[in-house]
C-alpha positions in Angstrom: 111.5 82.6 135.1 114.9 81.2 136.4 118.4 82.9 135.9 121.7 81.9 136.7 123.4 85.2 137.6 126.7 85.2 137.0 128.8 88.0 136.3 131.2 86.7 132.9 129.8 83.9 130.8 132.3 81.6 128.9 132.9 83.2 124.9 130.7 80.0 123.5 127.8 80.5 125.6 128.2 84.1 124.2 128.0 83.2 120.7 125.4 80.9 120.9 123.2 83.1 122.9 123.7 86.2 120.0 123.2 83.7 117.3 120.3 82.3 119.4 119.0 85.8 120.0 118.8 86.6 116.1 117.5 83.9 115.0 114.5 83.5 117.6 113.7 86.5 117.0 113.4 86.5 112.8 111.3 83.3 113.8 109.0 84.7 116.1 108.6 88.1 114.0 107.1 89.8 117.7 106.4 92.9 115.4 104.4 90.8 113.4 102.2 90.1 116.6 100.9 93.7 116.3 99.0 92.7 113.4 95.8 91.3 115.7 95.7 94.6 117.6 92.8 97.0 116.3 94.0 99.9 114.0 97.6 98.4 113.7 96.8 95.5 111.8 98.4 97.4 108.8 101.8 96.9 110.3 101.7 93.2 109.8 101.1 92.9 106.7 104.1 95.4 105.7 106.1 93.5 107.9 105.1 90.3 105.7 105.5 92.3 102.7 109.1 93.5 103.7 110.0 89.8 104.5 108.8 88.3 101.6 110.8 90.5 99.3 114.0 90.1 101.3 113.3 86.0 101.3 113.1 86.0 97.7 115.9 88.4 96.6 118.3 85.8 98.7 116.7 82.9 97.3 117.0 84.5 93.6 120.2 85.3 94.5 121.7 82.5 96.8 119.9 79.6 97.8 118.4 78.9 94.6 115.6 76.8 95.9 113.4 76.9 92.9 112.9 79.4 90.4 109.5 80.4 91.5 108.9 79.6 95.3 105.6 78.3 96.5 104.1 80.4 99.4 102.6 79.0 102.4 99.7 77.8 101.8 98.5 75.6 104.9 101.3 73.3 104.3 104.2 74.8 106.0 106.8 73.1 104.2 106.6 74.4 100.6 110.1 75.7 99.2 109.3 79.5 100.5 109.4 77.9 104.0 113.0 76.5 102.9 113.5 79.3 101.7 112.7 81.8 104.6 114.8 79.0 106.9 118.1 79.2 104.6 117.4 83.4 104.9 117.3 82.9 109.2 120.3 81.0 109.3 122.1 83.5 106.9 121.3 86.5 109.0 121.5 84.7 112.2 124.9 83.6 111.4 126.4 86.8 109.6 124.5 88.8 112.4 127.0 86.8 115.1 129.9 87.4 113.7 129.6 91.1 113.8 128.0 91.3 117.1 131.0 89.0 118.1 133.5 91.5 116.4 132.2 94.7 117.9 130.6 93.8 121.4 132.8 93.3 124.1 130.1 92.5 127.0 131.6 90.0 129.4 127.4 88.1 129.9 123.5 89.0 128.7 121.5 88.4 131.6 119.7 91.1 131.1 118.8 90.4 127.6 118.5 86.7 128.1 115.6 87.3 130.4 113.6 89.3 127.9 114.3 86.7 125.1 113.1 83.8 127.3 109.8 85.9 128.3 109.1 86.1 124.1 109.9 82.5 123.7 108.0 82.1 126.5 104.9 84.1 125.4 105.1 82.9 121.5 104.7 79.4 122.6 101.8 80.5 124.9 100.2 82.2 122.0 100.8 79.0 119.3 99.3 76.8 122.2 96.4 78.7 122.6 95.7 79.0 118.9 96.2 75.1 118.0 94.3 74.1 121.5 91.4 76.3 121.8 90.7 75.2 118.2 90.8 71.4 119.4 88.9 72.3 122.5 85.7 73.1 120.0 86.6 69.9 117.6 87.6 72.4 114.4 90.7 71.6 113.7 90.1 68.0 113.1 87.3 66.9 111.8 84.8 63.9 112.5 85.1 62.3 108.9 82.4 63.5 106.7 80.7 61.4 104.7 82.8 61.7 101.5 85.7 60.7 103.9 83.3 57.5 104.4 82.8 56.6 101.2 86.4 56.5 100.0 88.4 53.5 100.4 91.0 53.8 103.1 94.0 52.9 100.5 92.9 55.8 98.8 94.1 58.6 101.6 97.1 59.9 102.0 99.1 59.2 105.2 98.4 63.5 106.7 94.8 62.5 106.1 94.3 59.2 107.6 95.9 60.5 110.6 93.8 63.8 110.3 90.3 62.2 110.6 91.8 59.6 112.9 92.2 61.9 115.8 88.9 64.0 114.3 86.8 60.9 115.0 87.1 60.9 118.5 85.8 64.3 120.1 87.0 63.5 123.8 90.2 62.5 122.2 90.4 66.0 120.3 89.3 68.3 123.5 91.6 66.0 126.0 94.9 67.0 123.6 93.6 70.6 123.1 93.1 71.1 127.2 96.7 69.9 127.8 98.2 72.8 124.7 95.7 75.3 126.5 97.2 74.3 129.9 100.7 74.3 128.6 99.9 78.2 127.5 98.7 79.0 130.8 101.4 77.8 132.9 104.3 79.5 131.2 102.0 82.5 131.7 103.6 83.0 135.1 107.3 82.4 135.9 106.8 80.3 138.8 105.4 77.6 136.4 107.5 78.6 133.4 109.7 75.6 133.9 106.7 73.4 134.7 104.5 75.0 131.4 107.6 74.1 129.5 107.6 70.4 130.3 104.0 70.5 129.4 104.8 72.3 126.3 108.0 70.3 125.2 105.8 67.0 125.8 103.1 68.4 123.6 105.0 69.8 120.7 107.2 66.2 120.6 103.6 64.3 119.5 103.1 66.6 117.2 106.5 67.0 116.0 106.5 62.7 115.4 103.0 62.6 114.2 104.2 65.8 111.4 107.4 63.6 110.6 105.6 60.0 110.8 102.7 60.7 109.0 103.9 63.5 106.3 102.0 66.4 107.9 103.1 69.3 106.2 104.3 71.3 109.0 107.0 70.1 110.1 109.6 72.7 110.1 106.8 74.9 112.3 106.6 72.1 114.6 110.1 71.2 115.0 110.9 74.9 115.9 108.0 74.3 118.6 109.3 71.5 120.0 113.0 73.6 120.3 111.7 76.4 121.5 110.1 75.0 124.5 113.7 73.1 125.5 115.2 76.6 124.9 113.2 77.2 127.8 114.8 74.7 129.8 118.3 75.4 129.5 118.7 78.0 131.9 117.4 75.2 134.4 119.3 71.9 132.9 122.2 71.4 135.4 119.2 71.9 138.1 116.7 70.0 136.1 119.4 67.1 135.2 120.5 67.3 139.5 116.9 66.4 140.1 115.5 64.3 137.5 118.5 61.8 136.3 121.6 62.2 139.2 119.5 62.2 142.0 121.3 65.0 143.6 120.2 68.0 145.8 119.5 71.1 144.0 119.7 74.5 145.0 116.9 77.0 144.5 117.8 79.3 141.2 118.5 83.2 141.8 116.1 84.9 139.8 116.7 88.0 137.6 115.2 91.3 139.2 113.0 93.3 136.4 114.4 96.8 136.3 112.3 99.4 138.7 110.4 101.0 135.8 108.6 97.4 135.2 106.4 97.6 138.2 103.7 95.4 138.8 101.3 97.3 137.5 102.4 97.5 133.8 103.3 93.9 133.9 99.7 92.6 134.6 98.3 95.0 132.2 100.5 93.8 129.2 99.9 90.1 130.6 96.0 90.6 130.6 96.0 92.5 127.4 97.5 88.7 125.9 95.1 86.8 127.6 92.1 89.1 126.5 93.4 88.5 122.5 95.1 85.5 122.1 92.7 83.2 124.5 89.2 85.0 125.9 88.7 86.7 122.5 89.1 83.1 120.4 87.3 80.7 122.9 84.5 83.6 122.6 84.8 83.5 119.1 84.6 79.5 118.6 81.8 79.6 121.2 79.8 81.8 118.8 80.2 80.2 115.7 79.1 76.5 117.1 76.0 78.4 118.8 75.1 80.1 115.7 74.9 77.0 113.4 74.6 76.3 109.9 72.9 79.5 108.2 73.3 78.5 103.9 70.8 76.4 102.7 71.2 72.7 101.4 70.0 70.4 99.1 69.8 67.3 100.6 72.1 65.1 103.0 73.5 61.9 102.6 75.0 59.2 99.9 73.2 58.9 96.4 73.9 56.4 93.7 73.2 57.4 90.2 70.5 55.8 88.9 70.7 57.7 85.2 73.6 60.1 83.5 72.7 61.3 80.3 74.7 63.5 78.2 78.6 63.2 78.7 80.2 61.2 75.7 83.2 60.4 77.6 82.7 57.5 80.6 85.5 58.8 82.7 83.6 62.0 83.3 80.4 60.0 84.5 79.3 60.5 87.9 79.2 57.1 89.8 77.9 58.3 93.1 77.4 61.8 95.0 77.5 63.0 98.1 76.1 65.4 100.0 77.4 66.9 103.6 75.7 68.4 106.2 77.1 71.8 105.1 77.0 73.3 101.4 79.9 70.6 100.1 80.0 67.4 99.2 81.6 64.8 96.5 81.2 62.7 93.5 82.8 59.5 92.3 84.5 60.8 89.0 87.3 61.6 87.3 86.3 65.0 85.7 89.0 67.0 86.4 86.4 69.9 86.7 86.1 69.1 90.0 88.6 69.6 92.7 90.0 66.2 92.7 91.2 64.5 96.2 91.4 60.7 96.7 89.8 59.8 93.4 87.0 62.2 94.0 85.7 65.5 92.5 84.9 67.5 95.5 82.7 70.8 95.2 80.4 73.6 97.3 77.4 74.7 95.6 74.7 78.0 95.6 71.3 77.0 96.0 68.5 79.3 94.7 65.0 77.6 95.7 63.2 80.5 93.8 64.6 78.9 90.9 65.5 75.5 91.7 68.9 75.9 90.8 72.3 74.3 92.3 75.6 76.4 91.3 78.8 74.1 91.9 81.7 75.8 92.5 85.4 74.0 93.8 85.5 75.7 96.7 83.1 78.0 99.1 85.4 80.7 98.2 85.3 80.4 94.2 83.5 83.6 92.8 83.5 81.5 89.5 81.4 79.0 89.0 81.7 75.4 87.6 78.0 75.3 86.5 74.1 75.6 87.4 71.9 73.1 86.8 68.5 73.4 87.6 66.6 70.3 90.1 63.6 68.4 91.1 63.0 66.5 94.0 59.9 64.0 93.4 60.8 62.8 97.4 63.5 63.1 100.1 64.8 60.2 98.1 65.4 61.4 95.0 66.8 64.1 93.0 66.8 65.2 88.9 69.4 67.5 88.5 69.6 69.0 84.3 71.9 71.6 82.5 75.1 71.6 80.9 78.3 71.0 81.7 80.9 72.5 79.9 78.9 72.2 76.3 77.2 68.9 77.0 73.4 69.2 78.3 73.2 66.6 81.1 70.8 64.7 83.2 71.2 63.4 86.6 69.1 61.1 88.3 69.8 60.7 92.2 68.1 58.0 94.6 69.1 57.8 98.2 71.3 55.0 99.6 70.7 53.7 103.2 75.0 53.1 103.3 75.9 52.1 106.7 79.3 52.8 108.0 80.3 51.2 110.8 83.4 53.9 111.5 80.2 56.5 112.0 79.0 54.7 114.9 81.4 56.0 117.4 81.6 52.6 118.8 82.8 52.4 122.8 82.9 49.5 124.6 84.3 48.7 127.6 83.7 45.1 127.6 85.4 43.5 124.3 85.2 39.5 123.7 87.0 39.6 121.0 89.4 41.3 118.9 87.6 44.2 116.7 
């Protein structure tokens, strides 16, 4: 890490480092990282709790948002996340003016260091967590065969681009390596700078692809992109000397950690973040894709239906069903029953082979369920599913469809004749 040392710093650099300082900080919520140690996770979750309240009260209050925000809840963008923004900026900018007014200090290079080291570490972390994730293919999915079976006008732009870069597994592990590598070079200060170039370059793809394609995390990913150019300004004039005036540059001075930060405690907090926030999750990942699929399934594959007995309403008549490799799958109707996504009701089921029953549920997290029907299976081609849903008694008769997709191929060539 690279310092300037100078001994008064001009009153605007001043400001924006305070205001810069506070609102990092509320970002980043380091206290919050406690939560993933051990016997503290506790603290976390109070620390949401406290920040929840105090984002609401000004949004009840102030901002005015809507009435009832929406939490995060894997999009990143719903009105609490406007809402938590608009609450940074207010305390960011109030907090300013009264450091301004009481704090006379003529430059922060002291504190400055220690800012850019969190910076520097939360980025580390977030590109460990969204790279070792890609490095095992889980973030992005190869599209399942429900994906296959809808028609491509159908998806939305987030999940067209989703099982775009999910279809190509080399693709997914090349993008993941360079956020992994990104984490460990601003690891070190002698390859801060160069981990932030890695890191600003990453976070700008993702930061287009969120804006281009309506990703819902966009506001996450902006803040990203800053925070690794934050990393960069302490280096610009050298950086800009270098890379666009083509003149000589100087080596920095670097800031000298106080004597109490020996070596010793440094490498222990630096291999106590490694251990937890990249050898713990690639261990984890490894595990889960060793262990493999441990519920049982039905079947696998695309089924037409050959009979539907029972519902007196067409629009609730099941067209086609899918079954994944996993406990999920789809069918082509529009019973709102079903947890409806690109004309489909998708489900999870239960089943009991002592009984020969399938329980759907909406999700693989749904105590409740939809309904059990009880099945048959004359061959691996066929399947008789009977019961009721909702108050109608149904039957269900299922026959296996060879359905080719030529997107499940994985087609390579390197030799192309023609125009695919």
């Amino acid at each position: 890490m690279t310092l300037q040392a100078t001994d008064h710093w001009a009153w605007w650099r001043k400001v924006l480092f305070r205001f810069s300082c506070i609102y990092l900080l509320l970002y980043m919520s380091p206290l919050s990282w406690l939560g993933v140690v051990a016997g503290i996770g506790w603290f976390g979750k109070y620390y949401g709790e406290v920040e929840s309240w105090l984002v609401n009260l000004a949004n009840r209050t102030l901002f005015h948002i809507k009435d009832v925000l929406v939490p995060l809840n894997g999009s990143g963008d719903t009105s609490y996340g406007y809402a938590q923004l608009s609450f940074f900026l207010l305390v960011a900018l109030s907090g300013t003016v009264v450091w301004t007014l009481i704090d006379k200090r003529t430059q922060y290079t002291k504190a400055y260091y220690w800012l850019l080291v969190a910076v520097r570490y939360y980025v580390a972390m977030v590109a460990f967590t969204y790279g070792i994730i890609k490095l095992f293919g889980q973030q992005m999915i190869f599209p399942p065969l429900s994906a296959l079976a809808t028609p491509l006008g159908d998806f939305l732009p987030m999940r067209f681009s989703w099982y775009f870069i999910g279809y190509s597994t080399p693709y997914q592990f090349f993008s993941g390596a360079v956020e992994v590598v990104a984490g460990l070079l601003l690891l070190f200060r002698r390859t801060s700078t160069l981990g932030a170039f890695v890191a600003a370059s990453v976070f700008l793809n993702v930061m287009m692809m969120n804006l281009c394609y309506d990703i819902p995390v966009k506001l996450f990913s902006i803040h990203l992109f800053l925070f690794s150019n934050f990393l960069l300004l302490g280096d610009a004039n050298r950086l800009l000397n270098f890379f666009v005036f083509n003149r000589p540059t100087q080596p920095s001075i670097q800031y000298s950690l106080p004597g109490e930060w020996s070596k010793r405690p440094r490498l222990a907090l630096k291999a106590t973040f490694v251990l937890l926030f990249l050898i713990m999750p690639i261990y984890k990942f490894s595990a889960e894709a060793t262990q493999g699929p441990i519920a049982k399934k039905l079947a696998t594959g695309f089924f037409s239906v050959e009979q539907f007995q029972g519902s007196p309403v067409d629009s609730l008549r099941w067209q086609d069903v899918v079954f994944e490799s996993n406990t999920s799958g789809s069918i082509l109707t529009a019973d709102t029953l079903f947890r409806q996504r690109y004309r489909r009701g998708y489900f999870n089921y239960k089943l009991d082979s002592l009984t020969n029953t399938i329980t759907f549920r909406k999700n693989s997290f749904d105590t409740t369920a939809l309904f059990t029907m009880h099945y048959t299976m004359p061959d691996t081609n066929h399947i008789l599913l009977r019961g009721k849903i909702r108050t109608d008694s149904v039957i269900v008769d299922l026959k296996r469809q060879n359905r080719h997709f030529q997107l499940a191929e994985r087609q390579f060539h390197w030799l192309s004749e023609a125009n695919r």
